[in-house]
PDB file of N, CA, C and O in Angstrom:
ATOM      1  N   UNK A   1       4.428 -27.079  -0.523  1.00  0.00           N
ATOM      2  CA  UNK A   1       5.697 -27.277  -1.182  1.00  0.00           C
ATOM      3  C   UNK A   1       6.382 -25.918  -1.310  1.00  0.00           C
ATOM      4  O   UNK A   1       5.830 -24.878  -1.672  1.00  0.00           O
ATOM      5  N   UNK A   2       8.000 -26.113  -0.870  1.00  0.00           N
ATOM      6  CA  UNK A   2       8.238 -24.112  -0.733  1.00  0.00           C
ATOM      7  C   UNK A   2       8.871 -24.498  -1.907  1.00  0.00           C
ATOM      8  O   UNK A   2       9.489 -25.535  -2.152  1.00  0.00           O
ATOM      9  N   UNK A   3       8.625 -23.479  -2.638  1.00  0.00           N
ATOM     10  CA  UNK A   3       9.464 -22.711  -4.247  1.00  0.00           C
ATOM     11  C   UNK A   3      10.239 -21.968  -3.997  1.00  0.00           C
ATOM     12  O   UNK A   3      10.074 -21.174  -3.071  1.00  0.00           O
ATOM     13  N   UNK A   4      11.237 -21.987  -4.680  1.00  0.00           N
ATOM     14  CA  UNK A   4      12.154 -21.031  -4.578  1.00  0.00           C
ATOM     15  C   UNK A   4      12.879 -20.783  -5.974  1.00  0.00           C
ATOM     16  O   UNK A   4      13.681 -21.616  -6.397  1.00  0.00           O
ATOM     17  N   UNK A   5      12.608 -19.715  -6.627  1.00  0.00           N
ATOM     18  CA  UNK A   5      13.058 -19.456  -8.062  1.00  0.00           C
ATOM     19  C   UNK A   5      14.382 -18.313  -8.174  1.00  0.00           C
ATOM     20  O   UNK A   5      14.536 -17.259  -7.556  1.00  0.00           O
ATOM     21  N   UNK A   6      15.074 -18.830  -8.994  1.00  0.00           N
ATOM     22  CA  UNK A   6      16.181 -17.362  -9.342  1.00  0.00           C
ATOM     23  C   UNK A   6      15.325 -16.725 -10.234  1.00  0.00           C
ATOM     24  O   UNK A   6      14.236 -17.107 -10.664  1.00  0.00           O
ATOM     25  N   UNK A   7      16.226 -15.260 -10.557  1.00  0.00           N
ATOM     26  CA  UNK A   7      15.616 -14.432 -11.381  1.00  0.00           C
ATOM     27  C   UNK A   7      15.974 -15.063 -12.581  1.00  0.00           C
ATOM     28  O   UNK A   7      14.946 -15.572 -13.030  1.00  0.00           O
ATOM     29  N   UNK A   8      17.034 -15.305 -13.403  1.00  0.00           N
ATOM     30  CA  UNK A   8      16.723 -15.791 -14.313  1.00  0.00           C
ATOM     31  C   UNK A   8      15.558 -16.227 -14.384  1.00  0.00           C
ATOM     32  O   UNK A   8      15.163 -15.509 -15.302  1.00  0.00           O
ATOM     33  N   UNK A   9      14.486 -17.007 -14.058  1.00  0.00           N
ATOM     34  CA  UNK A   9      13.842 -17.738 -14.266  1.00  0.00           C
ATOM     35  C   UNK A   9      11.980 -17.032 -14.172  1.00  0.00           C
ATOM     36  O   UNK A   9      11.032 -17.214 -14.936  1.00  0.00           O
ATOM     37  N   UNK A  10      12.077 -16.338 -13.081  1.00  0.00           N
ATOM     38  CA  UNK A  10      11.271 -15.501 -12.753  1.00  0.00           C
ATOM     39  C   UNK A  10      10.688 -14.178 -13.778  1.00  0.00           C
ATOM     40  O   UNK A  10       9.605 -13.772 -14.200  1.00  0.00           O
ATOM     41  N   UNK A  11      12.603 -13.696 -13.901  1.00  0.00           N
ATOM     42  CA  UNK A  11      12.105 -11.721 -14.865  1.00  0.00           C
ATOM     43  C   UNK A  11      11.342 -11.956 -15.856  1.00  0.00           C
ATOM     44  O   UNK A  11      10.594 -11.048 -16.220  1.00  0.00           O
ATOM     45  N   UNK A  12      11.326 -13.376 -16.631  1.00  0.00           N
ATOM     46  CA  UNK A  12      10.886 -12.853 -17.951  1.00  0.00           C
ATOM     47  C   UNK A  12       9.025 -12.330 -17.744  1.00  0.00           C
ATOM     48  O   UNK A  12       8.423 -11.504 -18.429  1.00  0.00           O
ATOM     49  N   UNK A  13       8.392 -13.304 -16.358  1.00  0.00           N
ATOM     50  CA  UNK A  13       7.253 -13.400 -15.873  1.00  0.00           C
ATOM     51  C   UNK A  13       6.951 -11.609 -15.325  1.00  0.00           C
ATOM     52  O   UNK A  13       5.911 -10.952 -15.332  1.00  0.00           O
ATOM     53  N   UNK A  14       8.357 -11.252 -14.887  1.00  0.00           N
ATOM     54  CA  UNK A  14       7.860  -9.806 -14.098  1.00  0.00           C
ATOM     55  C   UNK A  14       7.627  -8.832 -14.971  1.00  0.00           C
ATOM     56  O   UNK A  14       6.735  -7.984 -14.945  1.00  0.00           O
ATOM     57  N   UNK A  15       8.507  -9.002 -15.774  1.00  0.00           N
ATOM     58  CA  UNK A  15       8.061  -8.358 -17.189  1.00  0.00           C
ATOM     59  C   UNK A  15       7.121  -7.912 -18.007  1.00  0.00           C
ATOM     60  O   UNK A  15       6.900  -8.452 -19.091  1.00  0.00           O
ATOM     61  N   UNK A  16       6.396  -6.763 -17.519  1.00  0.00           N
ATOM     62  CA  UNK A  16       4.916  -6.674 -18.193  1.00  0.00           C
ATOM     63  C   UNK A  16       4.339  -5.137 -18.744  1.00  0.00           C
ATOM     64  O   UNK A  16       3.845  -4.835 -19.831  1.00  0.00           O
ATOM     65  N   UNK A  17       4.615  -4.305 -17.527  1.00  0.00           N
ATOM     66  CA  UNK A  17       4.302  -3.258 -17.204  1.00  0.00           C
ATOM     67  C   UNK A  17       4.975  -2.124 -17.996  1.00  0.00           C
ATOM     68  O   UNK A  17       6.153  -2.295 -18.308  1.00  0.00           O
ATOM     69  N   UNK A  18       4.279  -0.839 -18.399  1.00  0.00           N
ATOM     70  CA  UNK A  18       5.222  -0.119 -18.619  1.00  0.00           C
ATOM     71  C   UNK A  18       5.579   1.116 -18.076  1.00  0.00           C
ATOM     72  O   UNK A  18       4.747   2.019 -17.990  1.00  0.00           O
ATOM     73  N   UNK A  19       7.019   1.280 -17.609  1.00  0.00           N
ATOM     74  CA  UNK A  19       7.265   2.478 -16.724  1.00  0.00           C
ATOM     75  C   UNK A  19       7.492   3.519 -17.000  1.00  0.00           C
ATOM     76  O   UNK A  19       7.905   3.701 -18.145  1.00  0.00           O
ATOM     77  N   UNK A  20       7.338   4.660 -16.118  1.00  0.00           N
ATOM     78  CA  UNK A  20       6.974   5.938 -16.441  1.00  0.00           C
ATOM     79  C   UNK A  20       8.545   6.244 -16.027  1.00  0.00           C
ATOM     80  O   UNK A  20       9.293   5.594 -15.296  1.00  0.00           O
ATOM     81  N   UNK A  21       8.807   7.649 -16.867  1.00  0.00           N
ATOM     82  CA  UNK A  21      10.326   8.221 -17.077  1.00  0.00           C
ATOM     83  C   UNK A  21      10.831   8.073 -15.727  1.00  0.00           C
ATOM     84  O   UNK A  21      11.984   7.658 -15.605  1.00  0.00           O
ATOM     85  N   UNK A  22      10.085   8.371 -14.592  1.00  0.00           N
ATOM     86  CA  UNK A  22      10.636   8.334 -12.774  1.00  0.00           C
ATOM     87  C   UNK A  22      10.413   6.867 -12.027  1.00  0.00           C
ATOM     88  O   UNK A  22      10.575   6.766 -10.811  1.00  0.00           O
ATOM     89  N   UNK A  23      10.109   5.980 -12.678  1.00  0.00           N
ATOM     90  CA  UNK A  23      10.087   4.972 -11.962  1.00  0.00           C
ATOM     91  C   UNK A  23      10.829   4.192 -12.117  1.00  0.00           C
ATOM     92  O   UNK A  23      11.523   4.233 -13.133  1.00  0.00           O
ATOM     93  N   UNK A  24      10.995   3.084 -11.096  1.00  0.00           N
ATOM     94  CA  UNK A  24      12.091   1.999 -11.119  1.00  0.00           C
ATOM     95  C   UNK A  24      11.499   1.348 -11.974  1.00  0.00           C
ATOM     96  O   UNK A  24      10.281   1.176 -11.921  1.00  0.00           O
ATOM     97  N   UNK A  25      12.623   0.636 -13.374  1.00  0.00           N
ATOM     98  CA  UNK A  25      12.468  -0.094 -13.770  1.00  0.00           C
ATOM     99  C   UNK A  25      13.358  -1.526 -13.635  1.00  0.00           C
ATOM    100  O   UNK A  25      14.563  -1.517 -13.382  1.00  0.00           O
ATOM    101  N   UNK A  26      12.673  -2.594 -13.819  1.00  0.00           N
ATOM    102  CA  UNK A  26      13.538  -3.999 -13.932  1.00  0.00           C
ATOM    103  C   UNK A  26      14.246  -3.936 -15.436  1.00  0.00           C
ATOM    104  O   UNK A  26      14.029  -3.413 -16.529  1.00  0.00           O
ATOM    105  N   UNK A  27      15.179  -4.755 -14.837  1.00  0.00           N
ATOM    106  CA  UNK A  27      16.484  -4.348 -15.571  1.00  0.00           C
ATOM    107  C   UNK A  27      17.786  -5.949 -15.785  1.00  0.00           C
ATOM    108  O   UNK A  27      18.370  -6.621 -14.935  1.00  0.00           O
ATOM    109  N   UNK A  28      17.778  -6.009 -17.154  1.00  0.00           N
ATOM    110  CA  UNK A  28      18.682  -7.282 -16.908  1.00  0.00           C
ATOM    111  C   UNK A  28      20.603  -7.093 -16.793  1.00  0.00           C
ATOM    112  O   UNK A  28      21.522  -7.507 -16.086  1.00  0.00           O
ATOM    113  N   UNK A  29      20.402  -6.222 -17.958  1.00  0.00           N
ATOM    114  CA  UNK A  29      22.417  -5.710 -18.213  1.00  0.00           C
ATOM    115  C   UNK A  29      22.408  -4.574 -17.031  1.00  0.00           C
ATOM    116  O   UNK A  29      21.689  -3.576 -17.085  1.00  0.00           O
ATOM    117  N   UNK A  30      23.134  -4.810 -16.162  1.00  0.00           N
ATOM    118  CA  UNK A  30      23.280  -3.868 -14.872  1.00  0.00           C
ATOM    119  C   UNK A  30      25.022  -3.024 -15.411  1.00  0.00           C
ATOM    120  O   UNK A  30      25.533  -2.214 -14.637  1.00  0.00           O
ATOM    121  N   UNK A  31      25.755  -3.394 -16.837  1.00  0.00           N
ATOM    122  CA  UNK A  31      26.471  -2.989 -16.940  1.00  0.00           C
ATOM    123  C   UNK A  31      26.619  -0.780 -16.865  1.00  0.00           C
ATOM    124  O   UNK A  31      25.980   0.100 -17.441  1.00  0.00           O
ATOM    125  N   UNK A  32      27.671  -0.749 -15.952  1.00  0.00           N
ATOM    126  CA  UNK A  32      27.363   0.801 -16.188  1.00  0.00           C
ATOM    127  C   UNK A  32      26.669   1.317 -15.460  1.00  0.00           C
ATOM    128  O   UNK A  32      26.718   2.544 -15.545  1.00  0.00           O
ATOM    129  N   UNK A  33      25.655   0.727 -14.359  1.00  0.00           N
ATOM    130  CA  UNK A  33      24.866   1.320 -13.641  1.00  0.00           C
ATOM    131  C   UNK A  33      25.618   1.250 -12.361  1.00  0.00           C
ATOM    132  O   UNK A  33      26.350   0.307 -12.063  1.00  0.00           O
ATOM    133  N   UNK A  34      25.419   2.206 -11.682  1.00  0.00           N
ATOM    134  CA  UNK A  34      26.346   2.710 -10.157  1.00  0.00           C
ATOM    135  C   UNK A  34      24.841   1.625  -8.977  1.00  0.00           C
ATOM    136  O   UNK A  34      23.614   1.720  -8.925  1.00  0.00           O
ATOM    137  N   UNK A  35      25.636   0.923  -8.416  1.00  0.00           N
ATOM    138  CA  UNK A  35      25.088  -0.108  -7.796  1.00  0.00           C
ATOM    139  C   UNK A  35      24.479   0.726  -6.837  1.00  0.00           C
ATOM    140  O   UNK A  35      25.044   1.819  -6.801  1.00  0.00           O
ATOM    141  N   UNK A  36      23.141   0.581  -5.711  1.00  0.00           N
ATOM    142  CA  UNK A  36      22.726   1.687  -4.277  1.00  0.00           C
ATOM    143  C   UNK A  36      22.911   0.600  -3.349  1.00  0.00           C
ATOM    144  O   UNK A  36      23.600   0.819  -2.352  1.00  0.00           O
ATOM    145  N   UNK A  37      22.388  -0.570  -3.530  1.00  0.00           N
ATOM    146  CA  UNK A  37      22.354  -1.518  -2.394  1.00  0.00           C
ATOM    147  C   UNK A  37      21.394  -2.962  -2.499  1.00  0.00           C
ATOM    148  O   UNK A  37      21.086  -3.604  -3.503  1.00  0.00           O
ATOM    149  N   UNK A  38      21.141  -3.138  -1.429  1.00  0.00           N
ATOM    150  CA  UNK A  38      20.278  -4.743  -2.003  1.00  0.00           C
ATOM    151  C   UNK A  38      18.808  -3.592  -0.884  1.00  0.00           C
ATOM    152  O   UNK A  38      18.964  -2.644  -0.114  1.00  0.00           O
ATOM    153  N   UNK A  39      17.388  -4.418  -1.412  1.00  0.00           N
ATOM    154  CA  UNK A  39      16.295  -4.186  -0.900  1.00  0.00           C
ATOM    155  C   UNK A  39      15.136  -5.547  -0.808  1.00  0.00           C
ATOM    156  O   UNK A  39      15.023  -5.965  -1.960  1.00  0.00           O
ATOM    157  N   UNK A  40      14.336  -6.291   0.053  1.00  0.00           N
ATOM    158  CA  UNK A  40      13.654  -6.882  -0.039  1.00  0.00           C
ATOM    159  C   UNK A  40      12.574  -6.886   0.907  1.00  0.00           C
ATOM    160  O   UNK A  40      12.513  -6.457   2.059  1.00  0.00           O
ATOM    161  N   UNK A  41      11.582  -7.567   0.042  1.00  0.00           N
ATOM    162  CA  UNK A  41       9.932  -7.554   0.495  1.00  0.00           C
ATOM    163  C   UNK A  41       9.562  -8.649   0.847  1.00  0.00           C
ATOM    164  O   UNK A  41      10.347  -9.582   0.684  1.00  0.00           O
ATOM    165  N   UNK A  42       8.389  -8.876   1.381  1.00  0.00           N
ATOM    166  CA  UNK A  42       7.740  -9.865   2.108  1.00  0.00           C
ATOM    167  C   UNK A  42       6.207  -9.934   2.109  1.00  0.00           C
ATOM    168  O   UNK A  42       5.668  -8.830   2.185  1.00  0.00           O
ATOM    169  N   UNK A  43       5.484 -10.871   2.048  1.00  0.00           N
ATOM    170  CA  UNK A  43       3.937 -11.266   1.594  1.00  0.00           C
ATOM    171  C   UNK A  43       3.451 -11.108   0.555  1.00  0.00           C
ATOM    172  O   UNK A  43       2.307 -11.418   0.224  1.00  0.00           O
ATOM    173  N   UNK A  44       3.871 -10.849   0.230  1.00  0.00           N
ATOM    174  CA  UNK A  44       3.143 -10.755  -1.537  1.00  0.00           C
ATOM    175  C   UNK A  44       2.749 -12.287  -1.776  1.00  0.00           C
ATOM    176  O   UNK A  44       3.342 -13.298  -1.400  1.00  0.00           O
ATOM    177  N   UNK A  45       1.159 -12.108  -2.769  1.00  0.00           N
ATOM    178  CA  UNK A  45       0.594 -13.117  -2.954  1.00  0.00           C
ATOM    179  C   UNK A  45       1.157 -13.758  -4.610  1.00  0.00           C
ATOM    180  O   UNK A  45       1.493 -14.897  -4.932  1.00  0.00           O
ATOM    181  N   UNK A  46       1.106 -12.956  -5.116  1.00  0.00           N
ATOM    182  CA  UNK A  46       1.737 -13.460  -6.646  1.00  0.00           C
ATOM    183  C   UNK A  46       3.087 -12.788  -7.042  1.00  0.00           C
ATOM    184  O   UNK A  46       3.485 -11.699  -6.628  1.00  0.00           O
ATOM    185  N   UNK A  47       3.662 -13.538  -7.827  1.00  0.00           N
ATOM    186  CA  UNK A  47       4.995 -13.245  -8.565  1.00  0.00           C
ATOM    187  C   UNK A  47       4.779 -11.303  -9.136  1.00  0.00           C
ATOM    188  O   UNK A  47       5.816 -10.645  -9.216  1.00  0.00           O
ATOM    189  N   UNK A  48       3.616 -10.713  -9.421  1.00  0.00           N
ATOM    190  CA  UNK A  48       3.346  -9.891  -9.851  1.00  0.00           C
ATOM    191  C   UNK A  48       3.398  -8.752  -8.512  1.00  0.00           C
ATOM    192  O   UNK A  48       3.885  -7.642  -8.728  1.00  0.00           O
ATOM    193  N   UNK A  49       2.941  -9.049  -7.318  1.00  0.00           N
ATOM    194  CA  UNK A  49       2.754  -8.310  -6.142  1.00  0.00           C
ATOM    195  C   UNK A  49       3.836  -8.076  -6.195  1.00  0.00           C
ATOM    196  O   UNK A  49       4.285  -6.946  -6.392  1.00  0.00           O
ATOM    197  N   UNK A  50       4.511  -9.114  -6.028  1.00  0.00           N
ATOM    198  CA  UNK A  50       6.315  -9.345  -5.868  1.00  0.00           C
ATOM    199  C   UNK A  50       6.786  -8.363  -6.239  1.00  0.00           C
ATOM    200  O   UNK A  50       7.081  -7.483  -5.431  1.00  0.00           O
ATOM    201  N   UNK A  51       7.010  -8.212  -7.660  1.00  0.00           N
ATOM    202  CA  UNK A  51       7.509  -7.165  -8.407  1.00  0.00           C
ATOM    203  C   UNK A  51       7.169  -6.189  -8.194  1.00  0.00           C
ATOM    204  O   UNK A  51       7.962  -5.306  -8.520  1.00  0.00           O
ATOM    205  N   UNK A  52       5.760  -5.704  -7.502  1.00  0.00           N
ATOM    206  CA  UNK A  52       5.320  -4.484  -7.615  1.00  0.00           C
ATOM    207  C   UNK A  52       5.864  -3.985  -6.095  1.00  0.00           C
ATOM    208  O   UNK A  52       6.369  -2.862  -6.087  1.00  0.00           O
ATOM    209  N   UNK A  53       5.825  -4.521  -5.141  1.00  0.00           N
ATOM    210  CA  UNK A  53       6.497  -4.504  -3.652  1.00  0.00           C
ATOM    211  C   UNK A  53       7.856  -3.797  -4.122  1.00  0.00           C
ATOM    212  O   UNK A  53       8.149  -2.602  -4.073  1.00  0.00           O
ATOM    213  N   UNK A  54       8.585  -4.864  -4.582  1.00  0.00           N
ATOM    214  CA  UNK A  54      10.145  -4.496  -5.295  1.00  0.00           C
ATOM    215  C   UNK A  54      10.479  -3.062  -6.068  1.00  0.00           C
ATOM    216  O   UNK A  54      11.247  -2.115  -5.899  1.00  0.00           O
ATOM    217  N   UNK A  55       9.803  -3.322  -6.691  1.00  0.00           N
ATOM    218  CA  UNK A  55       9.265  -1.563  -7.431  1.00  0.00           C
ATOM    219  C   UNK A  55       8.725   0.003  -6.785  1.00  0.00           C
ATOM    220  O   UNK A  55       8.854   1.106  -7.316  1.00  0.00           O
ATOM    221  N   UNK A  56       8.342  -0.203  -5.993  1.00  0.00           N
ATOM    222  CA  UNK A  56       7.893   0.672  -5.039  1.00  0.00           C
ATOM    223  C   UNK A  56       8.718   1.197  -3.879  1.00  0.00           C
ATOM    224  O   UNK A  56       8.755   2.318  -3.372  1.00  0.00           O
ATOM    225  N   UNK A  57       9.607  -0.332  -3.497  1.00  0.00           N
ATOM    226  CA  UNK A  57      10.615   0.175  -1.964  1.00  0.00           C
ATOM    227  C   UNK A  57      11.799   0.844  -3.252  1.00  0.00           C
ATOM    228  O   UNK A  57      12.433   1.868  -2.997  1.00  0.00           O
ATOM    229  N   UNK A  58      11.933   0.264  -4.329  1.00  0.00           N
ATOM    230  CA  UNK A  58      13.455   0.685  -5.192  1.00  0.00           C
ATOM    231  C   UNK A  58      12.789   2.182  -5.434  1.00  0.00           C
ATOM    232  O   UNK A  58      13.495   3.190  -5.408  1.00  0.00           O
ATOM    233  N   UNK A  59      11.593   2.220  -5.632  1.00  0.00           N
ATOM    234  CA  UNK A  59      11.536   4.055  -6.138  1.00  0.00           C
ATOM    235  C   UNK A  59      11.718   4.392  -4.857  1.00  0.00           C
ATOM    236  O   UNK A  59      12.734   5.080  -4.751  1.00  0.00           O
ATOM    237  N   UNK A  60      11.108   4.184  -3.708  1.00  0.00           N
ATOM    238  CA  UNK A  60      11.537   5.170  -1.775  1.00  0.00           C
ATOM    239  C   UNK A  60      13.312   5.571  -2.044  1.00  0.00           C
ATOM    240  O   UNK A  60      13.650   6.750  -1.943  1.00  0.00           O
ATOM    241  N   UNK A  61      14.160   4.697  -2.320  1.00  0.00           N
ATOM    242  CA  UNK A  61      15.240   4.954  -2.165  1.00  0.00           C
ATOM    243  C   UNK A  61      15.961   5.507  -3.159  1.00  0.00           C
ATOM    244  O   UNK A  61      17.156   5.796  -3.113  1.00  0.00           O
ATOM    245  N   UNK A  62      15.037   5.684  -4.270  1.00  0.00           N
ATOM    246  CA  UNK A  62      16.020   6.741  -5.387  1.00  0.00           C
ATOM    247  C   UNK A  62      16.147   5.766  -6.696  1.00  0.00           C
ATOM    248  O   UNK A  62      16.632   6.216  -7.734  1.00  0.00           O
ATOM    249  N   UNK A  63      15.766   4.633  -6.621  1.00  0.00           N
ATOM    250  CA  UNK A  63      16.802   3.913  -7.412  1.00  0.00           C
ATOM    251  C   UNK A  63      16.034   4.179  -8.574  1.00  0.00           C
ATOM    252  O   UNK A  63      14.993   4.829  -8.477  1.00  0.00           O
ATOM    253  N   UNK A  64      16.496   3.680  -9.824  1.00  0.00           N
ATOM    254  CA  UNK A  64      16.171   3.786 -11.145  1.00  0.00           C
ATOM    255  C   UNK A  64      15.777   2.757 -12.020  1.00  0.00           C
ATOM    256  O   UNK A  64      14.986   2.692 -12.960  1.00  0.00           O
ATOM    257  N   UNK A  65      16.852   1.649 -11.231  1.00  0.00           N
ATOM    258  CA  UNK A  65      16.742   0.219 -11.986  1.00  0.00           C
ATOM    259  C   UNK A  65      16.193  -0.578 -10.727  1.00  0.00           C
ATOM    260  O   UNK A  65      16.263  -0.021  -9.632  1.00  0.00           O
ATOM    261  N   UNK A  66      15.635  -1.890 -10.827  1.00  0.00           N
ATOM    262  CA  UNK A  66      15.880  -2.669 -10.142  1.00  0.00           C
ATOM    263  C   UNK A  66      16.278  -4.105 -11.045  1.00  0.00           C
ATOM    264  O   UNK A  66      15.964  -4.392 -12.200  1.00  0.00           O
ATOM    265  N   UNK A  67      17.341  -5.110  -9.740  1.00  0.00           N
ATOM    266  CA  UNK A  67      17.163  -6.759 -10.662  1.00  0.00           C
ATOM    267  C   UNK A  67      16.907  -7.484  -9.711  1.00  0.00           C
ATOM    268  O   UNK A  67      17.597  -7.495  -8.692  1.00  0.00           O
ATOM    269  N   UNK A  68      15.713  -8.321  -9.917  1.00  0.00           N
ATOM    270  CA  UNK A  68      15.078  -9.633  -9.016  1.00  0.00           C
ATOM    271  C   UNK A  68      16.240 -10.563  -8.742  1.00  0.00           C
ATOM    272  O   UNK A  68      16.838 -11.180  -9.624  1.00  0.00           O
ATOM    273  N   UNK A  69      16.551 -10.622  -7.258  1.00  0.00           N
ATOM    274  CA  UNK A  69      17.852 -11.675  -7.136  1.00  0.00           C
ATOM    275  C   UNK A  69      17.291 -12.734  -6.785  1.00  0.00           C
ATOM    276  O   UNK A  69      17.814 -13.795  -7.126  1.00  0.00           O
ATOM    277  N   UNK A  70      16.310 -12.741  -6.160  1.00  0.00           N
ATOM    278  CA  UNK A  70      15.694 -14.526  -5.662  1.00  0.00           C
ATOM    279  C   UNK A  70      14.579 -14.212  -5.202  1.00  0.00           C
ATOM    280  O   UNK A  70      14.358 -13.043  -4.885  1.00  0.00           O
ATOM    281  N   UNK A  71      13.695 -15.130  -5.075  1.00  0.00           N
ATOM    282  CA  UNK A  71      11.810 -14.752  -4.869  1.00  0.00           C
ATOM    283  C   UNK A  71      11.870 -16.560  -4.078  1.00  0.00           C
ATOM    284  O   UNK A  71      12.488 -17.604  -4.288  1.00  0.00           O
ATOM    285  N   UNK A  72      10.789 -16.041  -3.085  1.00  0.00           N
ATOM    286  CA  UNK A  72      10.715 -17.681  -2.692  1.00  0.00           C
ATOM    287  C   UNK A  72       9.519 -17.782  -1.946  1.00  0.00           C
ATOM    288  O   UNK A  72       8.889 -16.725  -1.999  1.00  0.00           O
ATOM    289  N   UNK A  73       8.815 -18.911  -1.076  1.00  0.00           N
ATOM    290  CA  UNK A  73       7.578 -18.623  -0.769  1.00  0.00           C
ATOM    291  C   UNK A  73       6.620 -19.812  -0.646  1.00  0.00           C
ATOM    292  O   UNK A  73       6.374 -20.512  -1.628  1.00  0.00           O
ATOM    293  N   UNK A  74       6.116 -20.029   0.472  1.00  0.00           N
ATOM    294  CA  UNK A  74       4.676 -21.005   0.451  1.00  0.00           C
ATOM    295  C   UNK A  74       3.478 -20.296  -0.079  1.00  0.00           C
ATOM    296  O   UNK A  74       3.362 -20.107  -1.290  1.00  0.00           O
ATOM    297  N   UNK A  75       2.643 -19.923   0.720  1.00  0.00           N
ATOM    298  CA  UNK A  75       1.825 -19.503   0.245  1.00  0.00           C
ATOM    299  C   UNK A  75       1.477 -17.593   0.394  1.00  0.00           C
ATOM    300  O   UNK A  75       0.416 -17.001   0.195  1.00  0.00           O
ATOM    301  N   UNK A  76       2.647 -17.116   0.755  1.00  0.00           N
ATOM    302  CA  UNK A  76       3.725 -15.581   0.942  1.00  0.00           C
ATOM    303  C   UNK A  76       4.479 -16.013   0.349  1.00  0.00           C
ATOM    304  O   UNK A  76       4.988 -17.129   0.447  1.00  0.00           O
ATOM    305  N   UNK A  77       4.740 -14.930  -0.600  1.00  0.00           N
ATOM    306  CA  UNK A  77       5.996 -14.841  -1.204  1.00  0.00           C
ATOM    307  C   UNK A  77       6.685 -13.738  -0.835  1.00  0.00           C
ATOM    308  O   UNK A  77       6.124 -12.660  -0.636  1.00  0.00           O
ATOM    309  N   UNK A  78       8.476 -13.998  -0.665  1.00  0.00           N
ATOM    310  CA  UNK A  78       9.258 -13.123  -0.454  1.00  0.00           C
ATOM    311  C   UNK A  78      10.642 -12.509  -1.345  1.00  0.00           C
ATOM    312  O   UNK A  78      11.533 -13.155  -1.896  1.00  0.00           O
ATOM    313  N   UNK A  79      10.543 -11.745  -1.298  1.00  0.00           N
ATOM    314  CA  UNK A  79      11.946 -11.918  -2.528  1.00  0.00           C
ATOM    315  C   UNK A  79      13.583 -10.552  -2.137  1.00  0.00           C
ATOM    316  O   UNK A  79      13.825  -9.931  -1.102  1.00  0.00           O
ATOM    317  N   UNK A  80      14.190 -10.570  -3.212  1.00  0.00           N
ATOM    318  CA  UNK A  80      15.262  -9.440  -3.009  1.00  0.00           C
ATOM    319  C   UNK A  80      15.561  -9.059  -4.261  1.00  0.00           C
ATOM    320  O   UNK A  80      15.346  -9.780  -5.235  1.00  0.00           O
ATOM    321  N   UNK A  81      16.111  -7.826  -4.331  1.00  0.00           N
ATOM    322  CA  UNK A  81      16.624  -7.487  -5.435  1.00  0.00           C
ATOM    323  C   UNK A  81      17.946  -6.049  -5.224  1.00  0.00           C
ATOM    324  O   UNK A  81      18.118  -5.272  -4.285  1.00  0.00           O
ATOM    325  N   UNK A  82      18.591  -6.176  -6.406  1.00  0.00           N
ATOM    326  CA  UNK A  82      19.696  -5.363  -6.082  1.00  0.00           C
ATOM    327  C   UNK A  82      18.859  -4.011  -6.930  1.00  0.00           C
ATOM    328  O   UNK A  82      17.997  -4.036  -7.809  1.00  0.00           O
ATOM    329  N   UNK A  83      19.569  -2.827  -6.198  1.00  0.00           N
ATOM    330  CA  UNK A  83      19.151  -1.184  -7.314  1.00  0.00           C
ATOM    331  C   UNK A  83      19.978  -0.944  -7.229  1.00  0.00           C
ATOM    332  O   UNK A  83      20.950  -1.105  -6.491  1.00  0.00           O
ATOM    333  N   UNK A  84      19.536  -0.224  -8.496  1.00  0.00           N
ATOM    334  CA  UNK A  84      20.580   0.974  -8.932  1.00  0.00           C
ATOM    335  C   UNK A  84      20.359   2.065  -9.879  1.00  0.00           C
ATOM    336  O   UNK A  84      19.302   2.337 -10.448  1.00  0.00           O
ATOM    337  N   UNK A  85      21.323   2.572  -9.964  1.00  0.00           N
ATOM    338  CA  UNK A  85      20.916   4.455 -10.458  1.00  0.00           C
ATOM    339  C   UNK A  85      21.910   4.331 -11.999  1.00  0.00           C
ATOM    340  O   UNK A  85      22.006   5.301 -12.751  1.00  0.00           O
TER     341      UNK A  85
END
C-alpha cells in the first residue's frame, strides 16, 4: 500500500532530536528566513532516516533550517523539503 503523507502530518513525528548551533534544523514558521532552494532524498527505511537524509543534504548546502514538504514510499521512503538560511 503506497503512503504518502504531508508535512503537516509527518513534522510533529520528525521532531525529536536536538541540534547543535551548526546544524540544520526543522523548522515550522519559515517567516523571515531567506529561502536556498528545494532538496530531496531517497531510501530511507523510516520516517526518522527520512529526516536524518533531509538533515544532512540541507547542512552540504549551507542551509540552517529545513521544512518537510512531502515524504512518500512503499517499503523506501522518499521525501523533499524546502531550506533555508
Amino acid at each position: 500500500m503506497k503512503v504518502i503523507l504531508n508535512a503537516v502530518f509527518i513534522f510533529p513525528l520528525l521532531l525529536g532530536g536536538v541540534a547543535s548551533a551548526s546544524a540544520a534544523e526543522p523548522v515550522r514558521d519559515v517567516t523571515g528566513l531567506e529561502r536556498l532552494g528545494m532538496i530531496s532524498v531517497a531510501n530511507a527505511s523510516t520516517l526518522s532516516d527520512l529526516e536524518s537524509l533531509l538533515k544532512a543534504k540541507a547542512e552540504q548546502r549551507n542551509a540552517r533550517y529545513f521544512k518537510i514538504v512531502s515524504a512518500s514510499g512503499d517499503n523506501r521512503l522518499y521525501g523533499t523539503a524546502v531550506i533555508y538560511r
